[in-house]
Legacy VTK file of the C-alpha trace (Angstrom):
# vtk DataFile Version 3.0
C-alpha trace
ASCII
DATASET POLYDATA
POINTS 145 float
0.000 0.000 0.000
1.674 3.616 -0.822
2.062 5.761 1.204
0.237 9.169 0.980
2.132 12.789 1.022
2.215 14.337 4.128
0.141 17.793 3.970
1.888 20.701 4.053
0.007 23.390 5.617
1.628 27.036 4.773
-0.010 30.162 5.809
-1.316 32.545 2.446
1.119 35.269 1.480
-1.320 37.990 0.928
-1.062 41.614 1.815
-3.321 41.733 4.227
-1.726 39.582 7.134
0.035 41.409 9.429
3.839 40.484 10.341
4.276 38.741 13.679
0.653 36.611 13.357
1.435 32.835 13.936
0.159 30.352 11.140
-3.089 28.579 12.249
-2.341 24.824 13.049
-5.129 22.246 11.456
-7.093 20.634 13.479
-7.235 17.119 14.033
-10.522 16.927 11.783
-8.757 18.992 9.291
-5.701 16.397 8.865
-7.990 13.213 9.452
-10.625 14.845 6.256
-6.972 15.336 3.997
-5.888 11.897 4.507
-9.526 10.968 3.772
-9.610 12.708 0.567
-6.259 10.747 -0.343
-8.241 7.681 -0.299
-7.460 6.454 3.285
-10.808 5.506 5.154
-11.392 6.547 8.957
-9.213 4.482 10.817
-6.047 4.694 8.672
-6.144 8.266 8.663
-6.388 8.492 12.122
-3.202 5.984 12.647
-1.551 8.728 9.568
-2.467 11.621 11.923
-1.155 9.975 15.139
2.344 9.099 13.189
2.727 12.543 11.635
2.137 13.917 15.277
4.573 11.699 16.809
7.197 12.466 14.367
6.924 15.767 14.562
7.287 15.302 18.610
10.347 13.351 18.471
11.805 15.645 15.980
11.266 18.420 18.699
12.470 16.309 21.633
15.407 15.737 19.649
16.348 19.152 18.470
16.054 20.479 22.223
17.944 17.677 23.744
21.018 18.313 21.069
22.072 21.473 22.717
21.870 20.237 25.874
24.036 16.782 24.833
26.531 19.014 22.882
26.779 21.616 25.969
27.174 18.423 28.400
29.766 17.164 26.237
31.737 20.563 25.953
31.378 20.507 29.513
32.764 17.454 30.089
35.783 17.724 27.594
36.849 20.971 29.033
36.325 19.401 33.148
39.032 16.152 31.870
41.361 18.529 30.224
41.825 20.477 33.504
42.200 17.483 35.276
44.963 16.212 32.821
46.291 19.287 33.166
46.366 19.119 37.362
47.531 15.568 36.476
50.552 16.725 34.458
51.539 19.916 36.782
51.554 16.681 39.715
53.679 14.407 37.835
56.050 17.417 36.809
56.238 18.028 40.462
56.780 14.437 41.385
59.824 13.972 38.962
61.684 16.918 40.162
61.485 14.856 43.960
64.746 12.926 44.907
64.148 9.657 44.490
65.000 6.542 47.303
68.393 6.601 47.004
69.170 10.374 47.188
66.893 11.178 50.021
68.510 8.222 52.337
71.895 10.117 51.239
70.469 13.415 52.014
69.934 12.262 55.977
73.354 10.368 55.796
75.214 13.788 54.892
72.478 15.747 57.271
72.807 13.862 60.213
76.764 13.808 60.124
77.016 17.819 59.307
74.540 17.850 62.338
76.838 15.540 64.697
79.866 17.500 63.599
78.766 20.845 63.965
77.668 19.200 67.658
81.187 18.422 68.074
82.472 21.385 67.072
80.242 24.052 68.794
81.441 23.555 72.550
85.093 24.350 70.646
83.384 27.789 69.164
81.548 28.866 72.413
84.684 28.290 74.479
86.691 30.697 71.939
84.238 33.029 72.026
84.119 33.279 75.751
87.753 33.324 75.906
87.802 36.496 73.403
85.056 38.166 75.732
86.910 37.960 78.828
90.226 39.039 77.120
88.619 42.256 75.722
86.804 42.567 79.047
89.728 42.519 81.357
92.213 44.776 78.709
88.887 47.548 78.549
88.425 47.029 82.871
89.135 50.444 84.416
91.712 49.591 87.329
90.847 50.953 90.543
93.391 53.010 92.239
93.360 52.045 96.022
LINES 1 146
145 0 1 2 3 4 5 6 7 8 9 10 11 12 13 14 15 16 17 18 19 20 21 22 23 24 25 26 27 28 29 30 31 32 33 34 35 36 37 38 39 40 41 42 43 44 45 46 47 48 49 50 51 52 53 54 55 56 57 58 59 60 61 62 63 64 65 66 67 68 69 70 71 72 73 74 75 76 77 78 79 80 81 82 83 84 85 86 87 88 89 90 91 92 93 94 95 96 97 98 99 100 101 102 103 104 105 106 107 108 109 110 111 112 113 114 115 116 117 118 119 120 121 122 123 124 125 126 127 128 129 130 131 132 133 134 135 136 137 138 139 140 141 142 143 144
């Protein structure tokens, strides 16, 4: 069985109309009459209606949930490129750490600088108290008794 040409309703292009007026929309009994004057009794034209209207619905439904897929998935692609980007700036940072081997030698060479300079500081406090009393008893006024 063929199928039967959509109508296409499109408003009259006459003078008259004023700019800004919506096109009237058939009615149901308008579409269901057109398919019945293409030969289509009751029923079928009534099925024809129902699958032009749902059509036309998903077509809509569509069309409104594109923007919001293609804005999700801009979303999305910009939110993983800042986290590879925070993933990159992490591993930079991690590469530029010492790794096992130089951090034990790190405490090896801190810990003996640490017990030397332990050693070595009664030897420097003792000088410098030694100094202080020198200058102190050359600058002591002498008392004359």
């Amino acid at each position: 069985m063929e199928q039967p040409a959509t109508p296409n309703f499109t408003p009259s292009k006459d003078n008259n109309s004023i700019k800004g007026t919506k096109k009237k929309l058939p009615t149901p009994q308008e579409l269901i009459s057109h398919y019945q004057s293409q030969g289509l009794d009751s029923q079928e034209a009534s099925i024809k209606v129902i699958e032009d209207l749902q059509n036309v619905l998903f077509r809509v439904i569509a069309s409104n949930n594109r923007g919001k897929k293609d804005k999700l998935v801009g979303e999305a692609s910009r939110k993983i490129d800042t986290v590879n980007t925070r993933l990159a700036v992490v591993d930079m940072k991690l590469d530029s750490k010492p790794g096992y081997a130089e951090t034990f030698a790190i405490g090896v060479a801190s810990a003996s600088a640490f017990r030397g300079v332990g050693a070595v500081w009664p030897h420097v406090v003792g000088g410098m108290a030694q100094i202080w009393n020198a200058v102190r008893t050359v600058t002591k006024p002498t008392s004359s008794s």
